[in-house]
N, C-alpha and C positions, 0 to 999 in steps of 0.2 A: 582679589580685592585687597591690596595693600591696608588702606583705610580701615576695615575689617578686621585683620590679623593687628593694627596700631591700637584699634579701641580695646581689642578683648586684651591684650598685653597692657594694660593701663588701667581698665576694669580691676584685671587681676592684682597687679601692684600696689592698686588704690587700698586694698584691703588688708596690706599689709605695715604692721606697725611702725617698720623704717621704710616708707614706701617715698619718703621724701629724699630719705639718702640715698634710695638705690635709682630713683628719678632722676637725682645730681649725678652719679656715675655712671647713668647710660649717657649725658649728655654731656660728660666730658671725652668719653673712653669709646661710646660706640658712635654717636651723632656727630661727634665734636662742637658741638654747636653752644658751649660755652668752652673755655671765656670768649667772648663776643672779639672779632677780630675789626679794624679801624675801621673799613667801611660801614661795616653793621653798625660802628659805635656813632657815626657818623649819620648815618640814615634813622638811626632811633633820638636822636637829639632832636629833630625836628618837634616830637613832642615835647620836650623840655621848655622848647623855646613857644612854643603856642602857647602851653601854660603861662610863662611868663607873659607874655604880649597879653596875657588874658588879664593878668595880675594888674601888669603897667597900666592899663587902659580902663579901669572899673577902682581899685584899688583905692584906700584915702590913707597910706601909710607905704614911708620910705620900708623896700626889700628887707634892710639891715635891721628895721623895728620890728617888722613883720613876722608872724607865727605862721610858719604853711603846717599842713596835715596833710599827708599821702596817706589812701590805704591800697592796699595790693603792692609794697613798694616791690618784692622779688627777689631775685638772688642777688645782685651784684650793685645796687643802689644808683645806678646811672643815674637818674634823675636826677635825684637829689644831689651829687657830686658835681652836675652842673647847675643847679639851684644857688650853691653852694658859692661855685666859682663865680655866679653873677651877682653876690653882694647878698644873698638871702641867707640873712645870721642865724635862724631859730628854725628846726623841722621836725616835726611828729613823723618819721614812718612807721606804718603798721602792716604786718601779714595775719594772717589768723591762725596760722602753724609756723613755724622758724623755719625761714628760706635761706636767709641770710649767708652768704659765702665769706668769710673774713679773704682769704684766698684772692676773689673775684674784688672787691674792692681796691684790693692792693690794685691790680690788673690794672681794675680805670681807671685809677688816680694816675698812673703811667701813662694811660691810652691819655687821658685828659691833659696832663702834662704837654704830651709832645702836640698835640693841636688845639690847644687853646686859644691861639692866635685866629688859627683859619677859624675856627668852631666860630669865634665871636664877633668876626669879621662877615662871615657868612649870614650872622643870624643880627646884627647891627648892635650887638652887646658886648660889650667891656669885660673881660672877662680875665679873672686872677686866682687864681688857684694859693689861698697860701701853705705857707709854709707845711708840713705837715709829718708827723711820726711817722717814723718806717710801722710802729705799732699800727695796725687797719684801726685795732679799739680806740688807739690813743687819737690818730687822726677823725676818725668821726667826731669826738668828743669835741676837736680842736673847732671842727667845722660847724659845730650846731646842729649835728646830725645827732637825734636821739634812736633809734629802731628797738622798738616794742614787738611782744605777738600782745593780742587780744579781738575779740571780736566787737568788729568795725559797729555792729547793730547795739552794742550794749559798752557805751567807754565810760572811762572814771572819770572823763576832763567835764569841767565846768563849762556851765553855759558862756557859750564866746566867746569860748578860750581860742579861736584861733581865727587870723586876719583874712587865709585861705584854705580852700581846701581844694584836691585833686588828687584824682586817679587814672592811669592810660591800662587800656583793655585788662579790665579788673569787671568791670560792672557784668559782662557777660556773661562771666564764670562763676556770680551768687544764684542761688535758687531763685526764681521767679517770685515765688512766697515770701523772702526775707527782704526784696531789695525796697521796697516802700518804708520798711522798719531803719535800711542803713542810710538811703536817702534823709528819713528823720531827721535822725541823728549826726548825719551831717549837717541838716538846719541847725540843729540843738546846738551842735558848737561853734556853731561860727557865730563870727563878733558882728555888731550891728554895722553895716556897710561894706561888708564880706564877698564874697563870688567861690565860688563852685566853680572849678575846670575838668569836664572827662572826655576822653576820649573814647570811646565806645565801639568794638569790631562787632558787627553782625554775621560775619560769614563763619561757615564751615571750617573750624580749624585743621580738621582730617585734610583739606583741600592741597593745604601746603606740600604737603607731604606725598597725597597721592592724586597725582594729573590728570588720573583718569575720571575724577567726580569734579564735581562743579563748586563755586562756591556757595550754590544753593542746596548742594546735596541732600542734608540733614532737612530739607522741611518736607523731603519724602514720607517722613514717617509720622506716625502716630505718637501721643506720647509714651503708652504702652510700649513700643517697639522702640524708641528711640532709651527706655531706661534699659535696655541688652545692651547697648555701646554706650553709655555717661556713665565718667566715673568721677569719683571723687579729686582724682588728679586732674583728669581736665574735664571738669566739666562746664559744659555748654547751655545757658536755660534755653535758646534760638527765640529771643525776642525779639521784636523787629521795632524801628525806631518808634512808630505811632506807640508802642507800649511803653517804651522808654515815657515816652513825653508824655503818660498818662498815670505812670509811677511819680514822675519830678510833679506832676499837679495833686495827687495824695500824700505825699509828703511836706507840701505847703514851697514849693518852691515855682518859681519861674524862668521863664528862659527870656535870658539877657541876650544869645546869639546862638545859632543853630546854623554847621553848614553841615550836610549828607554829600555822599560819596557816594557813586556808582559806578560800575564799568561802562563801559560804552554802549550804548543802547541796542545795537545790533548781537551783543554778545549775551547779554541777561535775557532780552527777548528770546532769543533760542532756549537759554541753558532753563530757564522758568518754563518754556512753555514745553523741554522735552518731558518735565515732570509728572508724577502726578500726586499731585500737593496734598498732603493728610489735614487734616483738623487739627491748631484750628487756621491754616495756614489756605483754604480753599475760601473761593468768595473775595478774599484782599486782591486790589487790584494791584496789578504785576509792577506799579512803577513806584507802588509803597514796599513789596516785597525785596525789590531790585536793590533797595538802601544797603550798602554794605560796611557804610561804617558812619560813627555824627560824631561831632564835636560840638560841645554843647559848653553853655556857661549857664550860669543859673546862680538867682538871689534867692532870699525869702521874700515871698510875696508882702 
């Protein structure tokens, strides 16, 4: 069980004090799986560009006015480097621990450079990268890229301090307990006539990695049994969308649009029904379970 031998190795690192650094050199040196090479950089822009379409389309304020907020922004700031190149002058990113790769930005601004044309061409946006320091520090700066750590549930910014806010597969990995609190706080700052963009994975991260389990894996277990593989590096709360949307209505918010994501019906039918579903995951019928990932927009009520 691959999967298995991934969680208790990730368990174990979690609990170490540079567990961040030694996470970033497994995943340069053993995974390779940073820096992200064109294609990947290419296929993850798609979120970029939803957010925006979310922005364009809800929004009462030109990009270039505009304050966005990311939380979860990651190692290598994609996002926001294409935020960036689309005219969006001002960005709060936040992590809750320092991810941040000086390294890996340089990387995108190169990866961005050499396809900016298609990138923006593909996605129907204009896109310009300026000018920018060989310094990564100096080029953020140039860009309206601020990146902070602090915790997303408790900021220092003012009520409305910002025109947007958005995160991609970020909300998955807060505790079940805290996400109503960051949800809040996400009301709390946005300006009046604002939107929320997240994008949200509900499956089994182990999945990727090991073929042999499902993306339903994880709702085998109990929560008891399931804190022996969640660790603090990747942790998973396995909320499934109906919780989402019952988090976003305690924190006073609404949903502006909602689209869910499944596989093909012939393939969740199988992989859910070879289960046997723990608490409190039994009883939910199988085509709410099946949601594997939402994008979601949302005002304050």
């Amino acid at each position: 069980m691959r999967w298995m031998a991934k969680a208790l190795v990730h368990k174990a690192v979690g609990w170490l004090p540079w567990r961040d650094d030694l996470n970033y050199l497994l995943q340069r040196r053993v995974t390779h799986s940073l820096p992200v090479d064109e294609a990947t950089f290419l296929e993850r822009s798609e979120n970029a560009f939803r957010h925006l379409n979310a922005f364009r389309q809800h929004a009462q304020v030109a990009p270039a006015e505009a304050r966005f907020f990311e939380f979860g922004a990651g190692w290598d700031l994609e996002i926001p480097l294409i935020l960036a190149a689309a005219g969006v002058g001002h960005q709060m990113v936040i992590d809750r621990r320092r991810l941040l790769r000086y390294e890996l930005v340089t990387h995108n601004i190169g990866q961005l450079r050499a396809i900016e044309q298609e990138l923006g061409e593909r996605n129907g946006w204009t896109l310009r990268l300026p000018e920018t320091s060989a310094d990564p520090r100096a080029a953020l700066e140039e860009l309206g890229i601020d990146y902070r750590v602090m915790d997303v549930a408790r900021t220092p910014f003012a009520d409305g301090s910002f025109s947007f806010v958005h995160s991609t597969w970020t909300a998955s990995h807060i505790p079940e307990e805290k996400l109503v609190s960051v949800f809040a706080e996400c009301r709390r700052v946005l300006a009046p006539g604002g939107v929320i963009s997240c994008a949200i994975e509900l499956r089994d991260n182990f999945s990727a990695f090991d073929p042999s389990i499902s993306l339903y894996h994880y709702l085998s277990y109990s929560k008891r049994q399931w804190a022996w593989f969640d660790s603090n590096l990747l942790a998973q709360n396995r909320l499934r969308a109906d919780d989402f949307y019952r988090v976003f209505e305690a924190a006073g918010l609404e949903l502006l649009e909602v689209e869910e994501v499944r596989p093909p019906e012939e393939y969740w039918r199988k992989e859910l029904g070879k289960l046997e579903l723990a608490e409190p995951f039994r009883g939910v019928p199988l085509e709410r379970l099946a949601v594997t990932v939402i994008y979601v927009v949302l005002r304050k009520k």
